[in-house]
C-alpha positions as a Markdown table, in Angstrom:
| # | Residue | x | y | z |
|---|---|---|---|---|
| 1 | Unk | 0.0 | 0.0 | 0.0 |
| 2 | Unk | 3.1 | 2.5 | 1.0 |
| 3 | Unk | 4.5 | 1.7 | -2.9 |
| 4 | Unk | 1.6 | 2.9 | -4.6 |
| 5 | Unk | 0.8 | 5.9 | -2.3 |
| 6 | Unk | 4.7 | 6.9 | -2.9 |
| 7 | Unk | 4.6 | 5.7 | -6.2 |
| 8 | Unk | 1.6 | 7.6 | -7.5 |
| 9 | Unk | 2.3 | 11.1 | -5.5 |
| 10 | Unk | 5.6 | 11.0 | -7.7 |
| 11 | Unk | 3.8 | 10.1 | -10.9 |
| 12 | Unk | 0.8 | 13.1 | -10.6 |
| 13 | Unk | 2.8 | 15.6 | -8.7 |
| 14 | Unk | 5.8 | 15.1 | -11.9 |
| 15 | Unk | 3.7 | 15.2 | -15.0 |
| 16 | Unk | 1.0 | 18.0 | -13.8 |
| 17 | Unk | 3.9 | 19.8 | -12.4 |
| 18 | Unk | 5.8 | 20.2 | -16.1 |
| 19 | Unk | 2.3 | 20.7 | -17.7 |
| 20 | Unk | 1.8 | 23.9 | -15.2 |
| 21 | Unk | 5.2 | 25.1 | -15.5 |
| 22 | Unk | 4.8 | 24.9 | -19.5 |
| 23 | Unk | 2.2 | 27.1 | -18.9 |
| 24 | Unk | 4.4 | 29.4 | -16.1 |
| 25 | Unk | 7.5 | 29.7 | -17.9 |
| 26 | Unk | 5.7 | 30.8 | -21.2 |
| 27 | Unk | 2.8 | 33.4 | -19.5 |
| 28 | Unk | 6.5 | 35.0 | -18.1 |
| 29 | Unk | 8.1 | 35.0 | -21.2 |
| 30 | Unk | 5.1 | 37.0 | -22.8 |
| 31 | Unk | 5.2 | 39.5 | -20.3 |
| 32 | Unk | 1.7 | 38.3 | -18.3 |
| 33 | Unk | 1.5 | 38.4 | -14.5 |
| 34 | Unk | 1.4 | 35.1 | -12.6 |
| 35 | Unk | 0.0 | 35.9 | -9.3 |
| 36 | Unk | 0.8 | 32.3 | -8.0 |
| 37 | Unk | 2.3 | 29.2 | -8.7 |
| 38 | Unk | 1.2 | 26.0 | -6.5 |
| 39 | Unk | 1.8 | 22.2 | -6.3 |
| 40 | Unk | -0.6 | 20.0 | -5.3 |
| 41 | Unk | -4.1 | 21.4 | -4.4 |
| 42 | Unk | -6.3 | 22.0 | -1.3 |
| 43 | Unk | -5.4 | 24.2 | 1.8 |
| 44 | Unk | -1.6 | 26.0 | 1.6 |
| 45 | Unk | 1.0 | 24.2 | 3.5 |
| 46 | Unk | 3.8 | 27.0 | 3.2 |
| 47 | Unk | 4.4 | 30.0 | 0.6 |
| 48 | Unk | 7.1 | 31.8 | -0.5 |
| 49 | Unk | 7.3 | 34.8 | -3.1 |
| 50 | Unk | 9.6 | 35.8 | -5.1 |
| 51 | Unk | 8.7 | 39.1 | -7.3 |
| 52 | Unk | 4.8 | 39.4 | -7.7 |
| 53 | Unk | 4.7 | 35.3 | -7.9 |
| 54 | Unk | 3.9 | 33.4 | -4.8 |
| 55 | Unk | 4.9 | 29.7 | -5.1 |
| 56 | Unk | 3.1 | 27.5 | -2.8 |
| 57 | Unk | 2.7 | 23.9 | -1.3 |
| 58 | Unk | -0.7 | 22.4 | -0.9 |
| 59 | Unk | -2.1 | 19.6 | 0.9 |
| 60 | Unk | -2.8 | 17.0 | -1.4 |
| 61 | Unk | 0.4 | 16.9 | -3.7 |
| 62 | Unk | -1.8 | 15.4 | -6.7 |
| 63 | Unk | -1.9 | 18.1 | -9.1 |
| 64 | Unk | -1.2 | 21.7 | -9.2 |
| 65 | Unk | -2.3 | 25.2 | -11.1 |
| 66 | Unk | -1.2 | 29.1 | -12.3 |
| 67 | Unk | -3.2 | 31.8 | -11.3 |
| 68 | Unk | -2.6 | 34.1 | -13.9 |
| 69 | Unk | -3.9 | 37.4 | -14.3 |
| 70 | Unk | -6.6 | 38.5 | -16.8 |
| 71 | Unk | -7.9 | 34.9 | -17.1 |
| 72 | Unk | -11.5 | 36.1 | -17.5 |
| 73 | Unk | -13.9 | 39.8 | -17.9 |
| 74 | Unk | -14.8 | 39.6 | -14.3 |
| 75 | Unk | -11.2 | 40.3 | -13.3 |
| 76 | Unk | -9.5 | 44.2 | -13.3 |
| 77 | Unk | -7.8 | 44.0 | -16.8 |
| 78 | Unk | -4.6 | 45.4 | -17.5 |
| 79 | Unk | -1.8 | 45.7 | -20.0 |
| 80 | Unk | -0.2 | 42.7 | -18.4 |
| 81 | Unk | -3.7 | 40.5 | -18.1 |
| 82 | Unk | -4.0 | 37.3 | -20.5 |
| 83 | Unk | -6.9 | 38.4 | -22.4 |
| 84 | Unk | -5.5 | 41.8 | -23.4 |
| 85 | Unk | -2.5 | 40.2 | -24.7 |
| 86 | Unk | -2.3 | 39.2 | -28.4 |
| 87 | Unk | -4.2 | 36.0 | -29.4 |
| 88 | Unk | -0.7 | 34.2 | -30.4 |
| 89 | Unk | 0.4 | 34.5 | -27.3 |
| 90 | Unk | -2.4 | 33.2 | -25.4 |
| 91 | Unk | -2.0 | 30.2 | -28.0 |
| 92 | Unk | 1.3 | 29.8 | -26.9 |
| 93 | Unk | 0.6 | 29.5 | -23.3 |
| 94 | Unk | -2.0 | 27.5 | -23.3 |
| 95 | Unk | -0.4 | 24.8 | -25.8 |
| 96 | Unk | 2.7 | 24.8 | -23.4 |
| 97 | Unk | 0.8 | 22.5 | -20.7 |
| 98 | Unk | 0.8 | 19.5 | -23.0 |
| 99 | Unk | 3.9 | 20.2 | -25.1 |
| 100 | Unk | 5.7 | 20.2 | -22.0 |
| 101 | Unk | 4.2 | 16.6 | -21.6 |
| 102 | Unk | 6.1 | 15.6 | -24.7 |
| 103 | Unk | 9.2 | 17.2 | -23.8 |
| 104 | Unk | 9.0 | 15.2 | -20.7 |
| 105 | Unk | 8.2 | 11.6 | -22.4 |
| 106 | Unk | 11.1 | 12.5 | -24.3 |
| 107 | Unk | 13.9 | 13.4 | -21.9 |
| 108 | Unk | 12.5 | 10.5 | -19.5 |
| 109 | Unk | 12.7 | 7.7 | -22.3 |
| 110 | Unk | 16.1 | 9.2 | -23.8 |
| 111 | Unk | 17.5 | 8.9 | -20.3 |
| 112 | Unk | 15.6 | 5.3 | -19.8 |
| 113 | Unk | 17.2 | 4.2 | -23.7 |
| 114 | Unk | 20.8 | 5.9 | -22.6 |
| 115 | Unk | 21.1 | 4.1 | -19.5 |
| 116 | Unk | 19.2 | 0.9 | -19.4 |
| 117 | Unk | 18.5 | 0.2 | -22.9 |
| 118 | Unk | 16.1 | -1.1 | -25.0 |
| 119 | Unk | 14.1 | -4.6 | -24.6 |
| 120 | Unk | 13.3 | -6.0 | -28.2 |
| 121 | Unk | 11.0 | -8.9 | -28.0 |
| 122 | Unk | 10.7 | -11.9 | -29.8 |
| 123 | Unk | 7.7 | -12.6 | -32.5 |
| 124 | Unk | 9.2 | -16.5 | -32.4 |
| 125 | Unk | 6.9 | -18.9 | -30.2 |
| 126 | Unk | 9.8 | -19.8 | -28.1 |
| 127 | Unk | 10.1 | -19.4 | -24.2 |
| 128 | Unk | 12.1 | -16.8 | -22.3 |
| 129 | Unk | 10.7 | -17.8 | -19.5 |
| 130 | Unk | 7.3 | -19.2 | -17.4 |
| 131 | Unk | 5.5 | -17.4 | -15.3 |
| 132 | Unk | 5.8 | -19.1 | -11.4 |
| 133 | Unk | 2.9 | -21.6 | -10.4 |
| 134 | Unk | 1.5 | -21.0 | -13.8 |
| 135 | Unk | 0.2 | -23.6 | -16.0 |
| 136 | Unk | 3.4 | -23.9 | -18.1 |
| 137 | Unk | 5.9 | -23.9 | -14.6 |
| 138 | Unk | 4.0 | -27.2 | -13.2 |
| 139 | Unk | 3.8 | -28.7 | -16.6 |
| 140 | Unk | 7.7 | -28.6 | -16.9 |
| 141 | Unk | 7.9 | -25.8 | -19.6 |
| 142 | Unk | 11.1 | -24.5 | -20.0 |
| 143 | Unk | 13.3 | -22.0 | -21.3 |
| 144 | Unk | 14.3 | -22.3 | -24.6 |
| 145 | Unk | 11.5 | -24.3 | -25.8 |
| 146 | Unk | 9.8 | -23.6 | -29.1 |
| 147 | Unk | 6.2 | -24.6 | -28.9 |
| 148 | Unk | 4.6 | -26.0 | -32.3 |
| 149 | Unk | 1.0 | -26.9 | -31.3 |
| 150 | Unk | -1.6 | -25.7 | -29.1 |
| 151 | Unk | -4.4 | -28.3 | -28.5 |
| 152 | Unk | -3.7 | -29.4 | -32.5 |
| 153 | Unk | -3.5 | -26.0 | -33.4 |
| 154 | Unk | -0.2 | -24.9 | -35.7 |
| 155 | Unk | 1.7 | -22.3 | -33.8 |
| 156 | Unk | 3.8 | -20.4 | -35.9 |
| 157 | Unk | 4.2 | -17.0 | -34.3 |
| 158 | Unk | 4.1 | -15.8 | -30.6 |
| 159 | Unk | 0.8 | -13.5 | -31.4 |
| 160 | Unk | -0.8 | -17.2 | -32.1 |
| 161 | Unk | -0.3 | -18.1 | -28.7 |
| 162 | Unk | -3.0 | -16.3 | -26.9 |
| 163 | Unk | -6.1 | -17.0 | -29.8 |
| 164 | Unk | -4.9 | -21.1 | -29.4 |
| 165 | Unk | -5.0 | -20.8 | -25.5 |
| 166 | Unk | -8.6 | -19.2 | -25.4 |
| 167 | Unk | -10.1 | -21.8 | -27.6 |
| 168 | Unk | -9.1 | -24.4 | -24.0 |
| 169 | Unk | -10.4 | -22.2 | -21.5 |
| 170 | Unk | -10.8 | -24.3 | -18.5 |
| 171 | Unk | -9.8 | -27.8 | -20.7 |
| 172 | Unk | -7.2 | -29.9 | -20.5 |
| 173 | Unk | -4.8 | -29.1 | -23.6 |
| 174 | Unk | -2.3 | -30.9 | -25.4 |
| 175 | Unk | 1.2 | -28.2 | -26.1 |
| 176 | Unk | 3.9 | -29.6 | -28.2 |
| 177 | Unk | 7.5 | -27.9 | -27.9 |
| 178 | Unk | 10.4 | -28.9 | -29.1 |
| 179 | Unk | 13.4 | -29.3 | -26.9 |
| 180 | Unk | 16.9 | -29.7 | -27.9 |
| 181 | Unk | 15.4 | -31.4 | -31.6 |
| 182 | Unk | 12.9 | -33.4 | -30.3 |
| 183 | Unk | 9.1 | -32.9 | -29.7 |
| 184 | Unk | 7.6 | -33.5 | -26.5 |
| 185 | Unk | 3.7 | -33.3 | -25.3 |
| 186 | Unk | 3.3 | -31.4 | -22.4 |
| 187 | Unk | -0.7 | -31.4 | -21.0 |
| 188 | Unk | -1.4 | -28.3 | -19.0 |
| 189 | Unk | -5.1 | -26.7 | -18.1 |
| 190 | Unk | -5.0 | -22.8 | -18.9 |
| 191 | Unk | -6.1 | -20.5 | -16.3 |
| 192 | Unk | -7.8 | -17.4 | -16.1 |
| 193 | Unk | -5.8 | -14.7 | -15.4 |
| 194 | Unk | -7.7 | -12.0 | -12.9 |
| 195 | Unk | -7.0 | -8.8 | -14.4 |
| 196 | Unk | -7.8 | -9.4 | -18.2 |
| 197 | Unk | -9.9 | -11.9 | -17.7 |
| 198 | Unk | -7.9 | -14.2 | -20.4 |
| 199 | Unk | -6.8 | -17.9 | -20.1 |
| 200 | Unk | -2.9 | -18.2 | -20.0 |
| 201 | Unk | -0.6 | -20.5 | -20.0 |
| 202 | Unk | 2.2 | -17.9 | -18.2 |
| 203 | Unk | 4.6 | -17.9 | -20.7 |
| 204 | Unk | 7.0 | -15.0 | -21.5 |
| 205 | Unk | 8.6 | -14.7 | -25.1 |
| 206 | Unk | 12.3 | -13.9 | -25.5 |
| 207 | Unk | 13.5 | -10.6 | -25.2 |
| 208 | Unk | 17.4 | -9.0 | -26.1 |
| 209 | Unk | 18.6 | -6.0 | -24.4 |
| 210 | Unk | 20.6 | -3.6 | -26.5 |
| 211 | Unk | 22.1 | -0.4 | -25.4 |
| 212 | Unk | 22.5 | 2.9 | -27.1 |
| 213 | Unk | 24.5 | 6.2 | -27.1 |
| 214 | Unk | 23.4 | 9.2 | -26.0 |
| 215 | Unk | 22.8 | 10.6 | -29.3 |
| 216 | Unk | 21.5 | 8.0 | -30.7 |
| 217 | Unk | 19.1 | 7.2 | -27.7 |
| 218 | Unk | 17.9 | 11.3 | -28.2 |
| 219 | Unk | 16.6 | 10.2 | -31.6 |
| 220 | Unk | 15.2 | 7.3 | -30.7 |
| 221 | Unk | 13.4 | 8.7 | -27.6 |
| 222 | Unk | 12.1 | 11.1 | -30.2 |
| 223 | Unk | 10.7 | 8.4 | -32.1 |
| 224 | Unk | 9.3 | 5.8 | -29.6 |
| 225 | Unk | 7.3 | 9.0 | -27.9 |
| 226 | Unk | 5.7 | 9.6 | -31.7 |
| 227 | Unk | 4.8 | 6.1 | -31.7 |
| 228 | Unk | 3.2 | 5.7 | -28.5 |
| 229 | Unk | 1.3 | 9.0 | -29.2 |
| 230 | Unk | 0.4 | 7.6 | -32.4 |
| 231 | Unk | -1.1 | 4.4 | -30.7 |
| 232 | Unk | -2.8 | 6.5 | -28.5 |
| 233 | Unk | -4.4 | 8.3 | -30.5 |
| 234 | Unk | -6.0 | 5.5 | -33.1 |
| 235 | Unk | -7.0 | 4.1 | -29.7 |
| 236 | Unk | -9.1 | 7.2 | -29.0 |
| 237 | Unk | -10.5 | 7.2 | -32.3 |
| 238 | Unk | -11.3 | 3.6 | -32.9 |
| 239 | Unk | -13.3 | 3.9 | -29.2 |
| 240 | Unk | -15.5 | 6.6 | -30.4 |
| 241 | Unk | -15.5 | 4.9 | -33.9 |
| 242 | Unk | -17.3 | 2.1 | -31.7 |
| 243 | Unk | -14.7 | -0.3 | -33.1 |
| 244 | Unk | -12.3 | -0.9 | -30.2 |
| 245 | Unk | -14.0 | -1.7 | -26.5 |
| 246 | Unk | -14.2 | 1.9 | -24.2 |
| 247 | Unk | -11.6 | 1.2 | -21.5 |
| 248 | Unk | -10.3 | 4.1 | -19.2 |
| 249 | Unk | -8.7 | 3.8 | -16.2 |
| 250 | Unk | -9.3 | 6.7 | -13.9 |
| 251 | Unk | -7.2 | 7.6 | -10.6 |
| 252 | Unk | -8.0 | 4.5 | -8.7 |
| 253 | Unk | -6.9 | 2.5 | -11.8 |
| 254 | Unk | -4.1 | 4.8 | -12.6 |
| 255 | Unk | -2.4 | 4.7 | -9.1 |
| 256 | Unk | -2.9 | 0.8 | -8.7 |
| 257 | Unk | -1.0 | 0.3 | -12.0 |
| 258 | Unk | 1.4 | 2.9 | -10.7 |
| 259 | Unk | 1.8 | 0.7 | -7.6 |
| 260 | Unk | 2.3 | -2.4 | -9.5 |
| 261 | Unk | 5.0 | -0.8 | -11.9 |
| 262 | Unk | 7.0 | 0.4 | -9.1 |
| 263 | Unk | 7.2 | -2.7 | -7.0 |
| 264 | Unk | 9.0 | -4.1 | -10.2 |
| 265 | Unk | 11.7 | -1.3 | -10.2 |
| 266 | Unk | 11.9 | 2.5 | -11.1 |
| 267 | Unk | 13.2 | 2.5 | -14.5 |
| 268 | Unk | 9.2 | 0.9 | -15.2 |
| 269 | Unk | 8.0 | 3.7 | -13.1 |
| 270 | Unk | 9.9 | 6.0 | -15.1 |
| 271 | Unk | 8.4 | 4.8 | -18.6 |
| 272 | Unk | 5.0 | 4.1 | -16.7 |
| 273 | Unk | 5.2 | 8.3 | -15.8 |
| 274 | Unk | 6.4 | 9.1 | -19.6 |
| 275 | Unk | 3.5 | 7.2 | -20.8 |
| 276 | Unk | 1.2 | 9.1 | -19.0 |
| 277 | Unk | 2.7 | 12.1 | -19.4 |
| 278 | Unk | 2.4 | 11.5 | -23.2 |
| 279 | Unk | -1.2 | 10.4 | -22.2 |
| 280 | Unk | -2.2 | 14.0 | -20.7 |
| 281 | Unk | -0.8 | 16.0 | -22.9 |
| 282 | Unk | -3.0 | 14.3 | -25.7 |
| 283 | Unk | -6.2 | 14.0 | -23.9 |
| 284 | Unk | -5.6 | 17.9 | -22.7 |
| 285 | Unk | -5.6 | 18.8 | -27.0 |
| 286 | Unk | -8.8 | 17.7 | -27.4 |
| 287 | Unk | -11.4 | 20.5 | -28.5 |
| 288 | Unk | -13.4 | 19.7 | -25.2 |
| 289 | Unk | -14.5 | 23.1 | -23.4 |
| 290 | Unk | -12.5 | 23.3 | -20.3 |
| 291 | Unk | -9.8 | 21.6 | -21.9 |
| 292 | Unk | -6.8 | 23.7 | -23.5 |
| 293 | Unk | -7.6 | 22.0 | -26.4 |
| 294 | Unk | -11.0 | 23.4 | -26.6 |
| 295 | Unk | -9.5 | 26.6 | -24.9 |
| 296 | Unk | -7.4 | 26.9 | -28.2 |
| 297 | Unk | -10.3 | 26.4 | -30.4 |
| 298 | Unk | -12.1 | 29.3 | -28.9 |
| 299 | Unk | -8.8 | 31.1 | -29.0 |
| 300 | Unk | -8.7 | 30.5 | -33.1 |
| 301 | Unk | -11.9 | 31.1 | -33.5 |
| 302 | Unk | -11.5 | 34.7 | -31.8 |
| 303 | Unk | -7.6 | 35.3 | -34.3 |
| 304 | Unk | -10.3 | 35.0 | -37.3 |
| 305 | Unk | -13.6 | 37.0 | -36.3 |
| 306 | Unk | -11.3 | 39.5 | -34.3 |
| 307 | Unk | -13.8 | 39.5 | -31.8 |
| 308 | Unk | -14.0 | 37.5 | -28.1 |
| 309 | Unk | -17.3 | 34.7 | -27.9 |
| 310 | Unk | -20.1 | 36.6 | -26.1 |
| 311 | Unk | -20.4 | 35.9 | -22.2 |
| 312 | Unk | -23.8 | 33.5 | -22.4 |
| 313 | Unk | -21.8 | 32.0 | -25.1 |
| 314 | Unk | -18.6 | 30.9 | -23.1 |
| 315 | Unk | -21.2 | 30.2 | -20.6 |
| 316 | Unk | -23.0 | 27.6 | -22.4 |
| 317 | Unk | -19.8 | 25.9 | -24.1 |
| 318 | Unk | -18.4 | 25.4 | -20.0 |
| 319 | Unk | -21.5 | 24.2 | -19.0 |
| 320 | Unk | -21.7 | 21.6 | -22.1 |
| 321 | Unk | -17.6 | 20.7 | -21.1 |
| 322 | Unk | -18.4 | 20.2 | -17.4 |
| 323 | Unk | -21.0 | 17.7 | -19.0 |
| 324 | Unk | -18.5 | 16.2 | -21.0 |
| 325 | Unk | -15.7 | 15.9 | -18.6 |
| 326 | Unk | -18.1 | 14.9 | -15.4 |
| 327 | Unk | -19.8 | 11.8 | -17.9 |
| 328 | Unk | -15.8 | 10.4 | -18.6 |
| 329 | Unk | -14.4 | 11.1 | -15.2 |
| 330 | Unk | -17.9 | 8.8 | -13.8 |
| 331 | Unk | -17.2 | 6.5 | -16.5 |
| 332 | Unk | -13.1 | 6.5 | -15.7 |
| 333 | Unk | -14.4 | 5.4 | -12.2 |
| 334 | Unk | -16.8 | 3.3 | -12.6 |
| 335 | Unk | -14.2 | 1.1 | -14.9 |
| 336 | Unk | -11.8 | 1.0 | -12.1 |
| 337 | Unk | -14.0 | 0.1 | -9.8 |
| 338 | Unk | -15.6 | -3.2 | -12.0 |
| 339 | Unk | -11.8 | -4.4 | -12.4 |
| 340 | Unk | -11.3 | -5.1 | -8.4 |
């Protein structure tokens, strides 16, 4: 319980602490006023300012947020408020949040490829290893062995594996390997694993370590983070294409899967945060009110009509976001709960 509580107060406080300071650093650098600066959220802690900036500590370390100047009309406007400064630069700050995401996935996987390498695994059905008091482990599965069948079934890559296994849920199935050039039968009942909800055998395909240099692990980093924003994002769209099942994990899913990356070492937690951090920064481009990807919208929408959106207007498009956002974040929850 300690791990994940540790574990997911340095996960949240890191990645919504670079997505506020994208938007800090860059209200600064275009001459707005930041009235304050806080980590976490909740009652003050402590406070110290520096200029016309207070930077505080809150109670619950789990997020954070700017208080910029001239956020709305109900504020005293001045030359130094956000909405009297020019639209591009009020685009600027508010894309910061989540490009600072990015930047983040980046350094944390180029320091994760730079130091520990990259994992390439295996498409060949051959073990690397067998998962212990799995099905495989008391049938006498073992390292090295390349498995041909599955209950009859030709297995001829390691994606195979899973599609032969589900077909025996709960039977008794016959796996041919072959060991050291001969084939052996090896009977073994698949079981259900908790989580997914899938029949395994608890078998792990082979996997090389390779390690890179610094340069070359800056480009790669560069790469893998397009990739996984890539699968991210056909993931979003093939779930409200109604072709892939909706599955969100909200913050009771997010900081048991926190908790069970870190009790397998840090470098996971570190790729665990970069994928998350990759994971915010998309879902906050989104043209959903409230969002800064709806906030840019509005903000585009104002650089071409040279005029704000009317009062009711705004009203009415946070109203519709709070709908929006609420219905996900009881959705998000309502997931994580089903999975325990």
């Amino acid at each position: 319980m300690g791990i994940t509580i540790l574990a997911t107060i340095f996960v949240f406080s890191l990645i919504v602490f670079i997505h506020e300071f994208g938007h800090f650093i860059t209200a600064k650098m275009t001459g707005m006023r930041v009235d304050e600066f806080a980590i976490g959220f909740g009652p003050k802690v402590c406070g110290y300012r520096r200029g016309e900036t207070l930077y505080t500590l809150r109670a619950v370390p789990l997020g954070g947020f700017n208080r910029i100047a001239g956020m709305t009309e109900d504020e005293p406007l001045d030359d130094r408020s956000f909405l009297n400064k020019p639209v591009r630069y009020r685009l600027v700050v508010i894309a910061a949040g989540a490009f600072m995401n990015f930047v983040l996935a980046i350094v944390l996987i180029w320091g994760l490829m730079a130091t520990v390498g990259t994992v390439d695994v295996s498409t060949e059905p051959i073990v690397g290893n067998t998962m212990a008091d799995s099905a495989a482990a008391q049938a006498d599965m073992q390292q090295g062995d390349r498995i041909i069948s599955i209950g009859g079934t030709p297995i001829s890559t390691w994606n195979d594996i899973s599609k032969a296994v589900e077909a025996h849920r709960g039977d008794v199935v016959t796996v041919v390997v072959n060991r050291d050039g001969n084939d052996m039968d090896l009977d073994m009942i698949p079981r259900i694993d908790s989580q997914s909800g899938r029949a395994m055998l608890g078998v792990m395909p082979e996997m090389t370590r390779q390690y890179h240099g610094v340069f070359e692990s800056a480009w790669l980093s560069v790469e893998k983070t397009g990739e996984i924003c890539k699968m991210m994002i056909v993931g979003l769209y093939d779930m409200a294409a109604g072709t892939q099942k909706a599955d969100l994990a909200g913050p009771i899913g997010i900081a048991q899967l926190a908790g069970q990356v870190a009790s397998v070492g840090f470098s996971n937690l570190l790729m665990f945060t970069a994928f998350l951090s990759i994971n915010l920064g998309i879902l906050n481009l989104l043209p959903v009110p409230l969002l800064d990807g709806g906030y840019i919208i509005m903000l585009l929408i104002e650089g071409v009509t040279r005029r704000r959106l009317p009062k009711r207007a705004l009203y009415y498009i946070q109203v519709v976001g709070m709908a929006i956002l609420g219905s996900l974040f009881l959705f998000a929850m309502f997931m994580d709960i089903s999975r325990f």
